[in-house]
C-alpha positions as CSV (number, residue, x, y, z in Angstrom):
1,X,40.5,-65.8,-20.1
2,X,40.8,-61.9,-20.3
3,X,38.0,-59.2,-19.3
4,X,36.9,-57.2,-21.8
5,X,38.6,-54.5,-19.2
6,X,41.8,-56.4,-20.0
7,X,41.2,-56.4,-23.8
8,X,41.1,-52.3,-23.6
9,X,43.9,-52.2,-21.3
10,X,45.9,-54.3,-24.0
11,X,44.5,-51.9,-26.4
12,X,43.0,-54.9,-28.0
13,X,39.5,-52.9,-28.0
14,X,39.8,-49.1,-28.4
15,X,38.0,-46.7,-25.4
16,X,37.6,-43.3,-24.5
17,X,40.5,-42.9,-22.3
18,X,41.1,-39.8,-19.7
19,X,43.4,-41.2,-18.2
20,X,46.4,-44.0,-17.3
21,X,49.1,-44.6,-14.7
22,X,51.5,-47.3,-14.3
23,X,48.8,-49.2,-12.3
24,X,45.3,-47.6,-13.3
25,X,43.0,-47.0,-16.8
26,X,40.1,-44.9,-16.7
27,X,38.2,-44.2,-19.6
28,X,34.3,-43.6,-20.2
29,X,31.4,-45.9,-20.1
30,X,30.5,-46.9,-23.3
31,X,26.6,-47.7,-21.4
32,X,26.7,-44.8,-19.4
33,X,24.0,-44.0,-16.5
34,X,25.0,-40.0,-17.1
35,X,27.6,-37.7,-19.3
36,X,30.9,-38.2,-18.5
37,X,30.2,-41.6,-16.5
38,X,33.7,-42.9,-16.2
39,X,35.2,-46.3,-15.1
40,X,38.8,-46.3,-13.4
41,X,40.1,-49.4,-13.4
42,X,43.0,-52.3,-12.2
43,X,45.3,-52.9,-14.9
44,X,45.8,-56.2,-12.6
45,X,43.1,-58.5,-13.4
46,X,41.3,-59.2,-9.9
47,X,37.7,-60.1,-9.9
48,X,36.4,-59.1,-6.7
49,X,37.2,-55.5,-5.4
50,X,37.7,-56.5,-1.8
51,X,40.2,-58.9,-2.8
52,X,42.2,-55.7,-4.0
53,X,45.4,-55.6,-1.8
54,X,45.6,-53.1,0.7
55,X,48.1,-51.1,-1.8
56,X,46.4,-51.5,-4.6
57,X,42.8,-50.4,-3.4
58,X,44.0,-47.7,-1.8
59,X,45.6,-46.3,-5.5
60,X,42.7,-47.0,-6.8
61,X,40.5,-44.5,-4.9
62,X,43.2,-42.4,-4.9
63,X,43.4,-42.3,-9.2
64,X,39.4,-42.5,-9.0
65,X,39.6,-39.0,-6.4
66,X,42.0,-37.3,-9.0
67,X,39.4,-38.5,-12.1
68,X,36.5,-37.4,-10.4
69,X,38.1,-34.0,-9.5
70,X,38.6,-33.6,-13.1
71,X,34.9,-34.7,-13.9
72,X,34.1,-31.7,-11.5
73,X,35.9,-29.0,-13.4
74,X,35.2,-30.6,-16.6
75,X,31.9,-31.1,-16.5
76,X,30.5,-28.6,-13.5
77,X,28.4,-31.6,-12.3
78,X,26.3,-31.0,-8.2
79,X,29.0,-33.9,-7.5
80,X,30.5,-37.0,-8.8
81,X,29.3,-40.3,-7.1
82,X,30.5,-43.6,-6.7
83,X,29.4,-47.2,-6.8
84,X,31.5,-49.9,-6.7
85,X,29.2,-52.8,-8.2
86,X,31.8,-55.1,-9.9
87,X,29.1,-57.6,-11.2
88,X,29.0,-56.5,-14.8
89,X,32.7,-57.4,-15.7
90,X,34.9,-60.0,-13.4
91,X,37.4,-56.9,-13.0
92,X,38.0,-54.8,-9.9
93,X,36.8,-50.9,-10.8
94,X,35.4,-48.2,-9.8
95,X,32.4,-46.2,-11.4
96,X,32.1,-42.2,-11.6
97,X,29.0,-40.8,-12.6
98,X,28.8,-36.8,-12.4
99,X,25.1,-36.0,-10.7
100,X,23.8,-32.9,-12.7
101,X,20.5,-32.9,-10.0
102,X,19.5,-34.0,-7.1
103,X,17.0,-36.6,-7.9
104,X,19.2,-38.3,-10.8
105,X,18.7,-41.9,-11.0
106,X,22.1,-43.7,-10.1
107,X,21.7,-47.3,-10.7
108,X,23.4,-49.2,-13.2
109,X,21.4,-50.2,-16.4
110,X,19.4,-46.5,-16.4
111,X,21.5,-45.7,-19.2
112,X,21.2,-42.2,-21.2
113,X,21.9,-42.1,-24.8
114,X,25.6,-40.2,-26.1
115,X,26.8,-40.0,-29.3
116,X,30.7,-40.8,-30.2
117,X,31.2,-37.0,-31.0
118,X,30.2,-36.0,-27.6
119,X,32.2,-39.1,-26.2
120,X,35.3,-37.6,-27.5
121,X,34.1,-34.1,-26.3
122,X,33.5,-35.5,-22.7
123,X,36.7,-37.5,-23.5
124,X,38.9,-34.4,-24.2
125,X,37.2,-32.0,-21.5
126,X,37.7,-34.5,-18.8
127,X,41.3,-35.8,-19.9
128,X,42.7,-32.0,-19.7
129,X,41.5,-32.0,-16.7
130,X,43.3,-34.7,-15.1
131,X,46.3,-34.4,-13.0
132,X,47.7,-37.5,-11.5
């Protein structure tokens, strides 16, 4: 059965997408744990991260550095951290979440409140951005 990841990548479900490559999506959280909190992730359907092959995990930080790059410029955050979780959806992927202080909460499930219009502003302001 396909992830929910798998249902946007098939454009099945509609996202806020920054960006895509032949072997990557990334597009923002709709639960997001800060503005701009973006998930980059396998269009091949592999559950666990570490079961990524070599290739493919090393693309995968590679779009994720380019994505957060463009969160920095977009979005001015101190930085752009990382988790890689993978409990939420059976789908290899990595989360970006722009720190805009030092004692920001970073765990998944402290989600802040966004509204669709500034979805598609973060959206558009990350998305130009982006060079892969």
């Amino acid at each position: 059965m396909s992830t929910i990841f798998t249902k946007i990548i098939d454009g099945e479900i509609p996202c806020h997408k920054v960006a895509e490559t032949d072997s990557h999506i990334a597009f923002l959280d709709i639960n997001p744990i800060a503005e701009g909190h973006t998930l980059v992730v396998t269009k091949k359907e592999v559950d666990y991260f570490f079961d990524l092959s070599d290739e493919l995990m090393q693309s995968t930080m590679a779009v994720s550095r380019h994505i957060a790059k463009a969160i920095d410029k977009a979005l001015n955050p101190l930085r752009t951290g990382v988790i890689v979780q993978g409990l939420e959806v059976p789908h290899a992927h990595v989360h970006l979440i722009p720190l805009y202080k030092e004692n920001q909460v970073m765990a998944l499930g402290h989600n802040v409140s966004v509204t669709d219009e500034r979805m598609i502003e973060l959206k558009e302001n990350i998305a130009a951005e982006v060079s892969l």
